[in-house]
C-alpha positions, 0 to 999 in steps of 0.5 A: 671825642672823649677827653679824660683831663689829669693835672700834673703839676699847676702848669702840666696837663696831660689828655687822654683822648679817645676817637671813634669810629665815625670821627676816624671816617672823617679823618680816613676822607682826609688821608685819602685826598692826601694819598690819591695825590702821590698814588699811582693807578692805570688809567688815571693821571698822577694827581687826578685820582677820585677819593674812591678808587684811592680808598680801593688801590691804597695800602692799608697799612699807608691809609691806617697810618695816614688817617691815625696822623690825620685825626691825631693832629685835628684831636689834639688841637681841639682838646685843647681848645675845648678844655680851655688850655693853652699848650706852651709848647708841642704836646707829646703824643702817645698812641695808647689804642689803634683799631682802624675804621673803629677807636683811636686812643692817644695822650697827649702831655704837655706845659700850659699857661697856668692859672694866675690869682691876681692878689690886689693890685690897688693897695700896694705901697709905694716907697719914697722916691728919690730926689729928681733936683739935680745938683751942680755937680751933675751939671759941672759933669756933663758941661766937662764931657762936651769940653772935652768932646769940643777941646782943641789940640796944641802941640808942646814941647814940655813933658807928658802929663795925664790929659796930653794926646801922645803920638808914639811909635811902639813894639812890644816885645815877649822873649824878645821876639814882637808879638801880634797887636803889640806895634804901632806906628804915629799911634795916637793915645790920650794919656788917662783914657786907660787904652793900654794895659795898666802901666802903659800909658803911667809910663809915658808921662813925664817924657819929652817928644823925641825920647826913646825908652823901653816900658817893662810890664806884665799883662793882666792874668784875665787879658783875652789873649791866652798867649799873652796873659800873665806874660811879661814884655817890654814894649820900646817906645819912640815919643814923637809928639806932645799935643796939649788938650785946649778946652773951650770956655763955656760960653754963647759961641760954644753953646752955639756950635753944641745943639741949637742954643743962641746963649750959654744959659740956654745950654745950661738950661736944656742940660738941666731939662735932660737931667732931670727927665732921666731922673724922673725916668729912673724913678718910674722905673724903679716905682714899676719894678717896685709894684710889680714885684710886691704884686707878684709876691701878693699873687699866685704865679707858677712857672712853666718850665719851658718859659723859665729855660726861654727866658734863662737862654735870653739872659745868658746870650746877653751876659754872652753878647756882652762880654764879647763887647768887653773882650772878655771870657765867659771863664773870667767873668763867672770868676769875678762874679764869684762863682766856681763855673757857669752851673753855679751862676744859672742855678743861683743868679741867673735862674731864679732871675729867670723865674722873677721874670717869667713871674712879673710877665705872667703877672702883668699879662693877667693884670691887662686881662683884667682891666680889659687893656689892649694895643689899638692898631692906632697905637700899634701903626704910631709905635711902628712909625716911630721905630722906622723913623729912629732906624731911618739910616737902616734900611734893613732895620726899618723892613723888620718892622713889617714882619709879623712876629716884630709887630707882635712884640711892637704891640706886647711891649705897648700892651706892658707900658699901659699896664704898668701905667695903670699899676702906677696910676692905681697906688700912686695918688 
Protein backbone atom coordinates (compact mmCIF):
# COMPACT_ATOMS: atom_id res chain seq x y z
CA UNK A 1 0.00 0.00 0.00
CA UNK A 2 1.41 3.58 -1.14
CA UNK A 3 -0.01 6.50 0.98
CA UNK A 4 0.76 10.01 -0.42
CA UNK A 5 -0.20 12.41 2.76
CA UNK A 6 -1.31 16.44 1.71
CA UNK A 7 -2.23 18.78 4.57
CA UNK A 8 -4.99 20.66 4.09
CA UNK A 9 -5.56 23.02 6.96
CA UNK A 10 -3.66 21.83 10.72
CA UNK A 11 -6.76 20.06 11.20
CA UNK A 12 -7.61 18.21 7.63
CA UNK A 13 -5.81 15.68 5.81
CA UNK A 14 -6.44 14.26 2.82
CA UNK A 15 -4.75 10.36 1.69
CA UNK A 16 -4.31 9.13 -1.35
CA UNK A 17 -3.95 5.66 -1.22
CA UNK A 18 -2.85 3.19 -3.95
CA UNK A 19 -3.51 -0.69 -3.55
CA UNK A 20 -2.20 -3.41 -5.91
CA UNK A 21 -2.46 -6.27 -7.15
CA UNK A 22 -1.63 -8.74 -4.46
CA UNK A 23 -3.51 -6.50 -1.52
CA UNK A 24 -6.71 -6.61 -3.84
CA UNK A 25 -6.32 -10.53 -4.21
CA UNK A 26 -6.69 -10.30 -0.44
CA UNK A 27 -9.39 -8.13 -0.53
CA UNK A 28 -11.31 -10.48 -3.73
CA UNK A 29 -10.81 -13.71 -1.06
CA UNK A 30 -12.92 -11.69 1.44
CA UNK A 31 -15.76 -10.60 -1.45
CA UNK A 32 -16.07 -13.77 -2.29
CA UNK A 33 -16.63 -15.53 1.39
CA UNK A 34 -19.19 -12.62 1.42
CA UNK A 35 -20.66 -13.52 -1.88
CA UNK A 36 -20.90 -17.39 -1.87
CA UNK A 37 -23.27 -16.78 1.22
CA UNK A 38 -26.18 -15.32 -0.99
CA UNK A 39 -25.01 -16.92 -4.42
CA UNK A 40 -27.12 -19.46 -5.95
CA UNK A 41 -25.34 -22.66 -7.52
CA UNK A 42 -27.03 -26.08 -8.65
CA UNK A 43 -25.94 -28.68 -6.49
CA UNK A 44 -24.90 -26.85 -3.54
CA UNK A 45 -27.02 -25.37 -0.53
CA UNK A 46 -27.69 -21.88 -0.33
CA UNK A 47 -24.86 -20.65 2.02
CA UNK A 48 -22.75 -23.89 1.71
CA UNK A 49 -20.47 -22.57 -1.51
CA UNK A 50 -16.85 -23.31 -1.37
CA UNK A 51 -14.76 -19.84 -2.28
CA UNK A 52 -13.64 -21.44 -5.46
CA UNK A 53 -16.69 -22.41 -7.36
CA UNK A 54 -18.19 -18.71 -5.80
CA UNK A 55 -15.03 -17.19 -7.73
CA UNK A 56 -16.15 -18.99 -10.86
CA UNK A 57 -20.28 -18.41 -10.77
CA UNK A 58 -20.03 -14.58 -9.32
CA UNK A 59 -20.70 -11.53 -11.77
CA UNK A 60 -17.78 -10.09 -12.41
CA UNK A 61 -19.21 -6.74 -12.49
CA UNK A 62 -20.66 -7.89 -8.31
CA UNK A 63 -17.16 -9.30 -7.35
CA UNK A 64 -15.22 -6.05 -8.64
CA UNK A 65 -17.55 -3.90 -6.64
CA UNK A 66 -17.45 -6.20 -3.60
CA UNK A 67 -13.75 -6.49 -3.61
CA UNK A 68 -13.15 -2.67 -4.56
CA UNK A 69 -15.59 -1.84 -1.09
CA UNK A 70 -13.86 -4.59 0.72
CA UNK A 71 -10.18 -3.50 0.61
CA UNK A 72 -11.19 0.34 0.42
CA UNK A 73 -12.80 -0.26 4.18
CA UNK A 74 -9.28 -2.29 5.23
CA UNK A 75 -7.16 0.57 3.44
CA UNK A 76 -8.69 3.26 5.00
CA UNK A 77 -8.19 2.41 8.40
CA UNK A 78 -4.84 1.19 8.34
CA UNK A 79 -3.50 4.61 6.52
CA UNK A 80 -4.68 6.15 8.93
CA UNK A 81 -3.28 4.05 11.53
CA UNK A 82 -0.06 4.02 10.12
CA UNK A 83 0.22 7.59 9.51
CA UNK A 84 -0.43 8.37 12.95
CA UNK A 85 -3.68 10.36 12.56
CA UNK A 86 -6.83 10.16 14.25
CA UNK A 87 -9.97 10.90 11.84
CA UNK A 88 -12.68 12.99 13.70
CA UNK A 89 -15.23 12.01 11.54
CA UNK A 90 -16.05 9.35 8.47
CA UNK A 91 -13.40 10.21 5.56
CA UNK A 92 -14.82 10.86 2.39
CA UNK A 93 -13.50 8.51 -0.27
CA UNK A 94 -13.08 9.05 -3.63
CA UNK A 95 -12.30 6.49 -6.21
CA UNK A 96 -9.70 8.07 -8.48
CA UNK A 97 -8.32 4.63 -10.27
CA UNK A 98 -9.86 0.97 -10.52
CA UNK A 99 -8.27 -1.90 -12.43
CA UNK A 100 -9.74 -5.12 -11.18
CA UNK A 101 -7.12 -7.97 -10.01
CA UNK A 102 -4.52 -5.12 -10.62
CA UNK A 103 -4.64 -1.20 -8.96
CA UNK A 104 -6.99 0.65 -6.96
CA UNK A 105 -6.56 4.13 -6.21
CA UNK A 106 -8.71 6.27 -3.98
CA UNK A 107 -8.57 9.61 -1.56
CA UNK A 108 -9.71 9.67 1.35
CA UNK A 109 -10.20 13.25 3.03
CA UNK A 110 -11.28 14.23 6.23
CA UNK A 111 -10.84 16.13 9.99
CA UNK A 112 -8.01 14.92 12.35
CA UNK A 113 -7.11 15.76 15.88
CA UNK A 114 -4.44 18.21 15.31
CA UNK A 115 -1.38 18.58 16.67
CA UNK A 116 -1.36 20.53 20.31
CA UNK A 117 1.92 22.61 21.44
CA UNK A 118 1.40 22.56 25.06
CA UNK A 119 2.78 26.19 26.16
CA UNK A 120 4.09 26.10 29.82
CA UNK A 121 1.39 24.93 32.23
CA UNK A 122 3.90 25.37 35.64
CA UNK A 123 4.22 29.24 35.41
CA UNK A 124 0.89 30.41 34.98
CA UNK A 125 -0.59 33.28 37.27
CA UNK A 126 -2.77 33.15 39.64
CA UNK A 127 -5.17 35.76 40.56
CA UNK A 128 -6.31 36.79 43.89
CA UNK A 129 -9.19 34.87 45.32
CA UNK A 130 -11.99 36.11 46.61
CA UNK A 131 -12.99 36.00 50.31
CA UNK A 132 -14.31 32.35 51.61
CA UNK A 133 -15.50 34.40 55.18
CA UNK A 134 -19.03 34.25 55.20
CA UNK A 135 -20.92 37.05 56.48
CA UNK A 136 -24.05 37.18 58.72
CA UNK A 137 -26.15 38.37 56.06
CA UNK A 138 -25.67 35.35 54.12
CA UNK A 139 -26.51 33.48 56.99
CA UNK A 140 -29.58 35.57 58.23
CA UNK A 141 -30.54 34.71 54.20
CA UNK A 142 -30.39 31.00 54.52
CA UNK A 143 -31.93 30.88 58.20
CA UNK A 144 -35.05 33.07 56.69
CA UNK A 145 -35.51 30.32 53.72
CA UNK A 146 -35.91 27.40 56.25
CA UNK A 147 -38.70 29.83 58.22
CA UNK A 148 -40.30 30.13 55.55
CA UNK A 149 -40.26 26.53 54.45
CA UNK A 150 -41.12 25.67 58.45
CA UNK A 151 -43.99 28.77 58.57
CA UNK A 152 -47.46 27.84 59.90
CA UNK A 153 -50.80 29.15 58.27
CA UNK A 154 -53.17 31.10 60.36
CA UNK A 155 -56.43 32.24 59.18
CA UNK A 156 -57.26 36.14 59.26
CA UNK A 157 -59.91 38.27 59.27
CA UNK A 158 -57.98 41.72 58.39
CA UNK A 159 -56.73 42.59 54.76
CA UNK A 160 -54.16 41.03 52.54
CA UNK A 161 -50.94 42.33 52.75
CA UNK A 162 -47.56 41.23 50.63
CA UNK A 163 -46.37 37.31 52.44
CA UNK A 164 -50.32 36.40 53.46
CA UNK A 165 -51.51 33.14 51.56
CA UNK A 166 -54.94 34.26 49.58
CA UNK A 167 -57.24 31.48 48.58
CA UNK A 168 -59.39 32.85 45.71
CA UNK A 169 -61.66 32.08 42.98
CA UNK A 170 -61.11 33.65 39.80
CA UNK A 171 -61.89 34.11 35.66
CA UNK A 172 -60.10 36.06 33.47
CA UNK A 173 -61.95 37.37 30.92
CA UNK A 174 -60.62 38.57 27.16
CA UNK A 175 -63.71 40.75 25.24
CA UNK A 176 -65.68 39.21 27.81
CA UNK A 177 -65.64 35.74 26.74
CA UNK A 178 -63.20 33.22 29.56
CA UNK A 179 -60.09 32.11 28.30
CA UNK A 180 -58.21 29.00 28.42
CA UNK A 181 -55.74 28.90 32.03
CA UNK A 182 -57.20 31.91 33.03
CA UNK A 183 -59.97 29.98 36.08
CA UNK A 184 -59.47 28.83 39.21
CA UNK A 185 -61.27 27.63 41.79
CA UNK A 186 -60.04 27.80 46.10
CA UNK A 187 -56.69 28.87 44.25
CA UNK A 188 -54.44 29.11 46.72
CA UNK A 189 -51.17 32.02 45.80
CA UNK A 190 -48.65 33.67 48.07
CA UNK A 191 -49.23 37.24 47.51
CA UNK A 192 -45.24 38.21 46.77
CA UNK A 193 -44.02 34.94 45.19
CA UNK A 194 -44.65 36.60 41.43
CA UNK A 195 -46.98 33.45 40.31
CA UNK A 196 -49.31 35.56 38.28
CA UNK A 197 -48.58 38.38 35.78
CA UNK A 198 -47.67 41.56 36.95
CA UNK A 199 -50.35 43.12 38.72
CA UNK A 200 -52.08 40.41 39.61
CA UNK A 201 -51.29 39.39 42.98
CA UNK A 202 -50.52 43.85 43.66
CA UNK A 203 -54.11 44.01 43.13
CA UNK A 204 -55.46 41.65 45.85
CA UNK A 205 -53.49 43.18 48.61
CA UNK A 206 -55.47 45.57 50.85
CA UNK A 207 -58.73 43.35 50.16
CA UNK A 208 -60.81 41.61 52.80
CA UNK A 209 -61.94 37.84 52.64
CA UNK A 210 -65.41 37.52 51.19
CA UNK A 211 -64.89 40.64 48.69
CA UNK A 212 -65.39 40.49 44.90
CA UNK A 213 -63.67 42.75 42.62
CA UNK A 214 -62.42 42.79 38.86
CA UNK A 215 -58.76 43.15 38.28
CA UNK A 216 -58.23 44.97 34.76
CA UNK A 217 -54.51 44.03 33.07
CA UNK A 218 -52.79 43.52 30.32
CA UNK A 219 -50.38 40.40 29.51
CA UNK A 220 -46.80 41.01 28.99
CA UNK A 221 -45.93 41.28 24.91
CA UNK A 222 -43.26 38.18 25.62
CA UNK A 223 -45.83 35.99 27.44
CA UNK A 224 -46.00 32.55 25.89
CA UNK A 225 -49.08 32.24 24.77
CA UNK A 226 -49.28 34.00 21.35
CA UNK A 227 -53.07 34.50 21.69
CA UNK A 228 -52.86 36.22 24.68
CA UNK A 229 -49.80 38.30 24.55
CA UNK A 230 -49.99 42.04 24.74
CA UNK A 231 -53.87 41.48 25.02
CA UNK A 232 -55.98 43.12 27.88
CA UNK A 233 -58.42 41.43 30.39
CA UNK A 234 -60.20 41.66 33.26
CA UNK A 235 -59.91 38.71 35.74
CA UNK A 236 -63.33 38.84 38.52
CA UNK A 237 -61.98 38.03 41.72
CA UNK A 238 -63.83 36.26 44.86
CA UNK A 239 -61.43 36.62 48.05
CA UNK A 240 -62.50 33.58 50.38
CA UNK A 241 -59.48 33.49 52.55
CA UNK A 242 -56.76 35.21 54.53
CA UNK A 243 -54.05 32.90 55.77
CA UNK A 244 -51.58 34.90 57.91
CA UNK A 245 -47.59 33.26 57.52
CA UNK A 246 -46.57 32.11 61.18
CA UNK A 247 -42.68 31.81 61.19
CA UNK A 248 -40.87 30.00 63.86
CA UNK A 249 -38.35 31.19 65.98
CA UNK A 250 -34.90 29.89 65.48
CA UNK A 251 -34.34 27.68 68.17
CA UNK A 252 -33.38 23.93 69.61
CA UNK A 253 -36.81 22.53 68.59
CA UNK A 254 -36.82 23.90 65.39
CA UNK A 255 -33.44 23.12 64.67
CA UNK A 256 -34.54 19.93 65.71
CA UNK A 257 -37.08 19.21 63.07
CA UNK A 258 -34.57 20.71 60.38
CA UNK A 259 -31.69 18.15 59.70
CA UNK A 260 -30.10 16.01 62.65
CA UNK A 261 -29.07 19.07 64.98
CA UNK A 262 -29.79 18.73 68.96
CA UNK A 263 -29.26 22.84 69.24
CA UNK A 264 -29.66 25.74 67.56
CA UNK A 265 -25.82 26.77 67.43
CA UNK A 266 -25.52 23.43 65.81
CA UNK A 267 -27.59 24.53 63.02
CA UNK A 268 -25.90 27.70 62.69
CA UNK A 269 -22.84 26.16 62.90
CA UNK A 270 -23.22 23.43 59.94
CA UNK A 271 -25.07 26.52 57.71
CA UNK A 272 -21.70 28.25 58.11
CA UNK A 273 -19.77 24.85 57.16
CA UNK A 274 -22.10 24.39 53.76
CA UNK A 275 -21.49 28.42 52.97
CA UNK A 276 -18.23 28.19 53.23
CA UNK A 277 -17.64 25.07 51.32
CA UNK A 278 -19.70 26.46 48.34
CA UNK A 279 -17.56 29.49 48.45
CA UNK A 280 -14.47 27.50 48.43
CA UNK A 281 -15.84 25.72 45.42
CA UNK A 282 -16.39 28.83 43.61
CA UNK A 283 -13.13 29.72 43.95
CA UNK A 284 -11.82 26.43 42.67
CA UNK A 285 -13.85 26.94 39.92
CA UNK A 286 -12.83 30.12 39.07
CA UNK A 287 -8.98 29.74 39.55
CA UNK A 288 -9.55 26.40 37.07
CA UNK A 289 -11.22 28.40 34.49
CA UNK A 290 -8.71 31.05 35.01
CA UNK A 291 -5.26 28.55 34.42
CA UNK A 292 -6.87 26.84 31.78
CA UNK A 293 -7.80 29.85 29.75
CA UNK A 294 -4.22 31.60 29.91
CA UNK A 295 -3.05 27.91 29.28
CA UNK A 296 -5.05 27.89 26.05
CA UNK A 297 -3.88 31.21 25.00
CA UNK A 298 0.20 30.39 25.79
CA UNK A 299 -0.53 26.98 23.84
CA UNK A 300 -1.22 26.33 20.21
CA UNK A 301 -4.71 24.87 19.72
CA UNK A 302 -6.76 24.53 16.17
CA UNK A 303 -10.35 23.69 16.10
CA UNK A 304 -11.60 21.03 14.01
CA UNK A 305 -14.70 22.17 12.54
CA UNK A 306 -16.66 19.05 13.36
CA UNK A 307 -15.92 19.31 17.33
CA UNK A 308 -16.63 23.36 17.20
CA UNK A 309 -20.48 22.22 15.46
CA UNK A 310 -20.68 19.33 18.13
CA UNK A 311 -20.18 21.42 20.76
CA UNK A 312 -22.25 24.45 19.40
CA UNK A 313 -25.37 21.64 19.03
CA UNK A 314 -24.71 20.87 22.74
CA UNK A 315 -24.94 24.43 23.96
CA UNK A 316 -28.05 25.46 21.75
CA UNK A 317 -30.08 22.30 23.17
CA UNK A 318 -29.30 23.81 26.61
CA UNK A 319 -30.24 27.36 26.01
CA UNK A 320 -33.21 25.19 24.07
CA UNK A 321 -33.80 22.98 27.29
CA UNK A 322 -33.96 25.76 29.28
CA UNK A 323 -35.92 28.23 27.97
CA UNK A 324 -38.88 25.43 27.62
CA UNK A 325 -38.41 25.31 31.77
CA UNK A 326 -38.97 29.20 31.55
CA UNK A 327 -41.74 28.85 29.34
CA UNK A 328 -40.20 31.04 27.28
CA UNK A 329 -39.65 31.41 23.00
CA UNK A 330 -36.16 31.05 21.42
CA UNK A 331 -37.55 34.58 19.61
CA UNK A 332 -37.92 36.43 22.76
CA UNK A 333 -34.87 35.27 24.18
CA UNK A 334 -32.48 36.25 21.48
CA UNK A 335 -34.43 39.70 21.76
CA UNK A 336 -33.55 40.55 25.16
CA UNK A 337 -30.14 39.08 24.57
CA UNK A 338 -29.64 41.70 22.18
CA UNK A 339 -29.47 39.88 19.13
CA UNK A 340 -31.58 40.40 15.88
CA UNK A 341 -32.03 36.48 15.06
CA UNK A 342 -30.54 32.96 16.11
CA UNK A 343 -27.67 33.92 13.24
CA UNK A 344 -26.45 36.84 15.18
CA UNK A 345 -26.53 34.86 18.42
CA UNK A 346 -24.26 31.60 17.16
CA UNK A 347 -21.68 33.63 14.90
CA UNK A 348 -20.92 36.00 17.98
CA UNK A 349 -21.81 34.38 21.53
CA UNK A 350 -22.60 30.99 20.97
CA UNK A 351 -19.66 29.99 18.55
CA UNK A 352 -16.73 31.53 19.60
CA UNK A 353 -18.06 30.20 23.04
CA UNK A 354 -17.80 26.87 21.31
CA UNK A 355 -14.48 27.01 20.06
CA UNK A 356 -13.10 28.22 23.92
CA UNK A 357 -14.73 24.99 24.77
CA UNK A 358 -13.43 22.67 22.19
CA UNK A 359 -9.96 24.66 22.92
CA UNK A 360 -9.84 24.19 26.77
CA UNK A 361 -10.70 20.27 26.09
CA UNK A 362 -8.04 19.65 23.69
CA UNK A 363 -5.88 21.45 25.94
CA UNK A 364 -6.29 19.60 28.87
CA UNK A 365 -6.43 16.31 26.94
CA UNK A 366 -2.83 16.85 25.79
CA UNK A 367 -1.99 18.22 29.47
CA UNK A 368 -3.22 14.63 30.79
CA UNK A 369 -1.12 13.04 28.12
CA UNK A 370 1.71 14.72 29.10
CA UNK A 371 1.98 14.12 32.88
CA UNK A 372 0.77 10.43 32.08
CA UNK A 373 -2.84 10.82 33.82
CA UNK A 374 -5.32 8.19 33.47
CA UNK A 375 -8.75 7.00 35.27
CA UNK A 376 -7.99 3.79 37.13
CA UNK A 377 -10.71 1.34 36.66
CA UNK A 378 -10.57 1.84 41.08
CA UNK A 379 -11.63 5.20 40.47
CA UNK A 380 -13.78 4.73 37.55
CA UNK A 381 -15.92 1.55 39.53
CA UNK A 382 -15.91 4.12 43.21
CA UNK A 383 -17.01 7.23 40.68
CA UNK A 384 -19.89 4.83 39.05
CA UNK A 385 -21.10 3.47 42.79
CA UNK A 386 -21.41 6.81 43.81
CA UNK A 387 -23.76 7.98 40.76
CA UNK A 388 -25.76 4.77 41.03
CA UNK A 389 -26.07 5.63 44.63
CA UNK A 390 -27.29 9.21 44.17
CA UNK A 391 -29.80 7.94 41.39
CA UNK A 392 -30.82 4.98 43.83
CA UNK A 393 -34.82 6.38 43.28
CA UNK A 394 -34.27 5.89 39.63
CA UNK A 395 -34.00 2.77 38.35
CA UNK A 396 -33.48 3.53 34.89
CA UNK A 397 -30.82 6.24 35.66
CA UNK A 398 -29.07 3.66 37.67
CA UNK A 399 -28.89 0.85 34.64
CA UNK A 400 -27.12 3.62 32.30
CA UNK A 401 -24.39 3.37 34.42
CA UNK A 402 -23.73 0.10 32.96
CA UNK A 403 -23.65 1.23 29.46
CA UNK A 404 -20.50 1.50 27.79
CA UNK A 405 -20.72 4.91 26.27
CA UNK A 406 -21.88 6.42 29.86
CA UNK A 407 -18.73 4.99 31.43
CA UNK A 408 -16.67 6.25 29.07
CA UNK A 409 -17.71 9.95 29.85
CA UNK A 410 -17.59 8.45 33.84
CA UNK A 411 -14.19 8.27 33.18
CA UNK A 412 -13.28 11.39 30.70
CA UNK A 413 -14.92 13.48 33.48
CA UNK A 414 -12.19 11.91 36.18
CA UNK A 415 -9.67 12.17 33.81
CA UNK A 416 -10.48 16.33 33.71
CA UNK A 417 -10.72 16.64 37.43
CA UNK A 418 -7.31 15.04 38.03
CA UNK A 419 -5.88 17.22 35.23
CA UNK A 420 -7.12 20.40 36.65
CA UNK A 421 -5.87 19.00 40.00
CA UNK A 422 -2.59 19.24 38.59
CA UNK A 423 -2.98 22.52 36.74
CA UNK A 424 -4.17 23.85 40.34
CA UNK A 425 -1.28 22.02 42.08
CA UNK A 426 1.33 23.45 39.81
CA UNK A 427 0.80 27.29 40.20
CA UNK A 428 -0.80 27.35 43.29
CA UNK A 429 1.93 27.03 46.14
Amino acid sequence: MKINRETISKTKVKLTITLDASELKDAEQVALVRIAKTLKVPGFRKGRIPVAVAAKHANPAVLAEETANTALSKAVAEAFTSEDLRALDRPEVEVTKFVPSQELEFTAETEIMPDIKLGNYKKLKVGKQDSTKVEQAEIDEVLDRIRQQMATKKEVERKAKNGDEVIIDFVGKKDGVAFDGGTGNAYPLALGSHSFIPGFEEAIVGHKPGESFDIPLSFPEDYQAKDLAGQAVVFSVELKKVNEQVLPEIDDELAAKVGPFTSADELLADITKELTAQKEQTNRQKLQDELVEQLVAKSTVPVPEILKKDRLESIERDVTQNLLYQGMTQETWLEKQGFKGKDEWLEKDAGPMAEKQVQASLVLAELAKAENITATEEELAAKLQEFKEQYGRQPEMVKRFDEPEVQRSVANQILTEKTLDLLVKENVK
